[in-house]
C-alpha positions as CSV (number, residue, x, y, z in Angstrom):
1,X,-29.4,-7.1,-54.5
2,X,-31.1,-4.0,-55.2
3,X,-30.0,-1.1,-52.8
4,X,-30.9,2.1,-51.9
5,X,-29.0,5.3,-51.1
6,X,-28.2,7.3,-48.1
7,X,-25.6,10.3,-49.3
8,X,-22.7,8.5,-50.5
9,X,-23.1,5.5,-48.9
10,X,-25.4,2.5,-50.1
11,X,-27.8,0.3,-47.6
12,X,-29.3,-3.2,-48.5
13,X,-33.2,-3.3,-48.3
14,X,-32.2,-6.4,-46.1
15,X,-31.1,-4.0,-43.5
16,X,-33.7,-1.8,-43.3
17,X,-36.2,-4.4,-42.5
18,X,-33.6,-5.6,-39.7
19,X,-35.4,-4.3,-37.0
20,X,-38.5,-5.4,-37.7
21,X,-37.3,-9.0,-37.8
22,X,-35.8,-8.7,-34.8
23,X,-38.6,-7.9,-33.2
24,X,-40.8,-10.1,-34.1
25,X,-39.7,-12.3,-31.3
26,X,-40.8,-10.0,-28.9
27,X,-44.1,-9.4,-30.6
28,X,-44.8,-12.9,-30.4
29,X,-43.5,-13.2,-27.0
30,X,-46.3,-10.2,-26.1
31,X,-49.1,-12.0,-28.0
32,X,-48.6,-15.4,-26.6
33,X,-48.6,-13.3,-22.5
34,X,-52.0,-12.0,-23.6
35,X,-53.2,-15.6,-25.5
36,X,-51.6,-18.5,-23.8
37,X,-54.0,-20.9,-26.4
38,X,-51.8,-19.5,-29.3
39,X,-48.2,-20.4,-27.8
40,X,-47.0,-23.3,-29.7
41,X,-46.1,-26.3,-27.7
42,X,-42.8,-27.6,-28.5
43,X,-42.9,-30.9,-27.1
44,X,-39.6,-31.4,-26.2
45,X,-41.2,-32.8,-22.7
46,X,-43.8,-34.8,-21.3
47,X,-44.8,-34.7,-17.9
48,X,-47.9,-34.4,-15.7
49,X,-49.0,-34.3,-12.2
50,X,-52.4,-35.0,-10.5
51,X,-53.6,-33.8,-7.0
52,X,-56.4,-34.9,-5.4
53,X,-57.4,-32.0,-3.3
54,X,-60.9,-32.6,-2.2
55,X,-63.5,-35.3,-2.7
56,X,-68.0,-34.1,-2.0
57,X,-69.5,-37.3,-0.2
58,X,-72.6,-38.4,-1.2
59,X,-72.9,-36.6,-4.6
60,X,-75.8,-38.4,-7.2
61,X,-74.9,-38.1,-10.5
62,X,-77.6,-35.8,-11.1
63,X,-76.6,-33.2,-8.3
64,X,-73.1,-33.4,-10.4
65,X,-75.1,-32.3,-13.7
66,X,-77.2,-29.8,-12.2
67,X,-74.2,-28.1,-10.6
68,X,-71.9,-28.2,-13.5
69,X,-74.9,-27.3,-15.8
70,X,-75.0,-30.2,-18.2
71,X,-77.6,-32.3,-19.8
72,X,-78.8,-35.6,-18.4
73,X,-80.0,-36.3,-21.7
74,X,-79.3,-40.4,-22.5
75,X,-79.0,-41.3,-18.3
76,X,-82.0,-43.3,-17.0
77,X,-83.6,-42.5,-14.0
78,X,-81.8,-45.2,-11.8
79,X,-78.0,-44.5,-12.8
80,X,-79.0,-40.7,-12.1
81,X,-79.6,-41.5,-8.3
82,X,-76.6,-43.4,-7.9
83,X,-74.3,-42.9,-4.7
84,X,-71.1,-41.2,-4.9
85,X,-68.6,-38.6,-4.8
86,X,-67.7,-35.7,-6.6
87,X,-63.7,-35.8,-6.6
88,X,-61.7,-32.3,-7.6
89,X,-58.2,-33.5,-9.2
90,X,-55.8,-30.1,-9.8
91,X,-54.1,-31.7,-12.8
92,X,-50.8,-30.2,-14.3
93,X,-49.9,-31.5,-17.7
94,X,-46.6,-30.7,-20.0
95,X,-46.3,-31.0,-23.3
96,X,-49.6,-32.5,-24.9
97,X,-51.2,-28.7,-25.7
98,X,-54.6,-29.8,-27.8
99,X,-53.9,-33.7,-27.2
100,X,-56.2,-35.5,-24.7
101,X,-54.8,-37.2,-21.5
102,X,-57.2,-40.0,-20.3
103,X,-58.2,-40.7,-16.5
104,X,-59.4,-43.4,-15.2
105,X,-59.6,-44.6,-11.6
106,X,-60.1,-47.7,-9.0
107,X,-61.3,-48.0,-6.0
108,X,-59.5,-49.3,-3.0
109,X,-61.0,-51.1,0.2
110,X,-58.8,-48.3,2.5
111,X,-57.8,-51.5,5.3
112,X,-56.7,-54.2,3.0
113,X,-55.2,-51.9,-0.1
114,X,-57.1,-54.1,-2.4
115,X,-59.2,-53.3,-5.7
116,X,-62.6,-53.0,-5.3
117,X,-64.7,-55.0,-8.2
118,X,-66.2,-53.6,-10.3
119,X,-64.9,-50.3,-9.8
120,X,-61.7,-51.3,-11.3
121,X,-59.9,-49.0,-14.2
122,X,-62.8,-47.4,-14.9
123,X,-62.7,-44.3,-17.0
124,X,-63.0,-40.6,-16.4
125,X,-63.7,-38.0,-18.3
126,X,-60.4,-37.3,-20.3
127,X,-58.5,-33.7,-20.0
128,X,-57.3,-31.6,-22.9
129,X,-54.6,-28.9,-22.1
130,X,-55.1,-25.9,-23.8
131,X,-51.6,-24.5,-23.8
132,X,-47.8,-25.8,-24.1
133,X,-47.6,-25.5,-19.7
134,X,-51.5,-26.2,-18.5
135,X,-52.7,-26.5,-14.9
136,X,-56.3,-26.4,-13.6
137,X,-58.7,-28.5,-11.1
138,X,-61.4,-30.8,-12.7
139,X,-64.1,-32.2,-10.6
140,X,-65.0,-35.7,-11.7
141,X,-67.9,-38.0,-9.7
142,X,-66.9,-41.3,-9.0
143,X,-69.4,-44.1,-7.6
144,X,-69.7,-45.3,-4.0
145,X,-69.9,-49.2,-3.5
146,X,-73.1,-50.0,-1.7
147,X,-73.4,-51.9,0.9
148,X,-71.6,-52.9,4.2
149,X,-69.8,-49.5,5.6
150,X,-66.4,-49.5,4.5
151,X,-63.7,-46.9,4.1
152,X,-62.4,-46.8,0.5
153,X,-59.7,-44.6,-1.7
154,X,-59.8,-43.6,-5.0
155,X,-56.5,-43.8,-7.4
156,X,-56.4,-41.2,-10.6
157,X,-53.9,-41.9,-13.2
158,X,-53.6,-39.7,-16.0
159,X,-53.0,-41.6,-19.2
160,X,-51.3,-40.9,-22.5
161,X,-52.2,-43.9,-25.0
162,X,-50.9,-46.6,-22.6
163,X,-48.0,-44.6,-20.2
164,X,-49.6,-43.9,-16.8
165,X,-48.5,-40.0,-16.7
166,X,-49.1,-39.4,-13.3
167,X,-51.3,-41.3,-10.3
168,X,-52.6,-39.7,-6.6
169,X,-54.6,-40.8,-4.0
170,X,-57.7,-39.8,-2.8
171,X,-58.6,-39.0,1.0
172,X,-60.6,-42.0,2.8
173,X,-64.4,-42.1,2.1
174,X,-67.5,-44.4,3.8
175,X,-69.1,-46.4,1.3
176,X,-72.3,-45.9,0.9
177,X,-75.3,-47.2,3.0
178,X,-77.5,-49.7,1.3
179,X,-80.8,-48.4,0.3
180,X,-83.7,-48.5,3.5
């Protein structure tokens, strides 16, 4: 190993470029506080919560577009004046930095606990964490059954592939009234 010399005594290159090694540690450490979307997840665990922590009643699906600014492009005229509610989920997900995690909900008649057909499993948009430890709220619209007033829930689950992550409750909500 070539070496250099200090008076008398010799000193590896290794050693001179000791501290810089060490630190790099730190520097990454630094650069990761002031980019969390650079950290490196190291998936040694999966977990995930979801919160339902508010829910908009009586929400059309083109209010929801026009609020969150995006196109209606491909919706016809009749889905885009559907009833429902606009649901804001604060979601916390572990471990699955860059991977989606799939939603999907039901609806519940609030008195009996049962499903509510055909708003059964049906899909939300899905949630991609952007670091290793990501937590944020997403506001999702939902559909309102028609019809006879009823009080109803919502059930989230969070979903990787086919393990149910996490699951939460809605508040109660009136269905919506029919059409006059």
């Amino acid at each position: 190993m070539p070496e250099a010399r200090v008076g008398k005594r010799r000193i590896p290159k290794l050693a001179k470029a000791l501290p810089f090694l060490v630190a790099i540690p730190g520097i990454a450490a630094f650069v990761w506080q002031l980019n969390p979307d650079w950290k490196p997840d190291p998936r040694n665990q999966l977990q995930a919560s979801v919160k339902a922590i508010a829910v908009d009643r009586d929400v059309t699906p083109r209010q929801f577009i026009d609020y969150r600014g995006l196109s209606a492009a491909g919706f016809r005229k009749e889905q885009l004046d559907l009833p429902g509610e606009v649901v804001y989920l604060l979601i916390e997900v572990e471990g699955r930095k860059g991977h989606t995690v799939d939603a999907r909900f039901s609806l519940y008649n609030f008195k009996t606990g049962q499903r509510v057909d055909p708003f059964v499993n049906l899909p939300l948009q899905g949630y991609q964490p952007r670091t290793p430890e990501d937590r944020s709220v997403q506001a999702a619209w939902i559909p309102s059954p028609v019809g006879p007033r009823r009080v109803y829930f919502a059930r989230i689950e969070l979903l990787d592939g086919d393990t149910t992550l996490a699951i939460a409750d809605t508040q109660r909500f009136n269905g919506s009234a029919p059409p006059h």
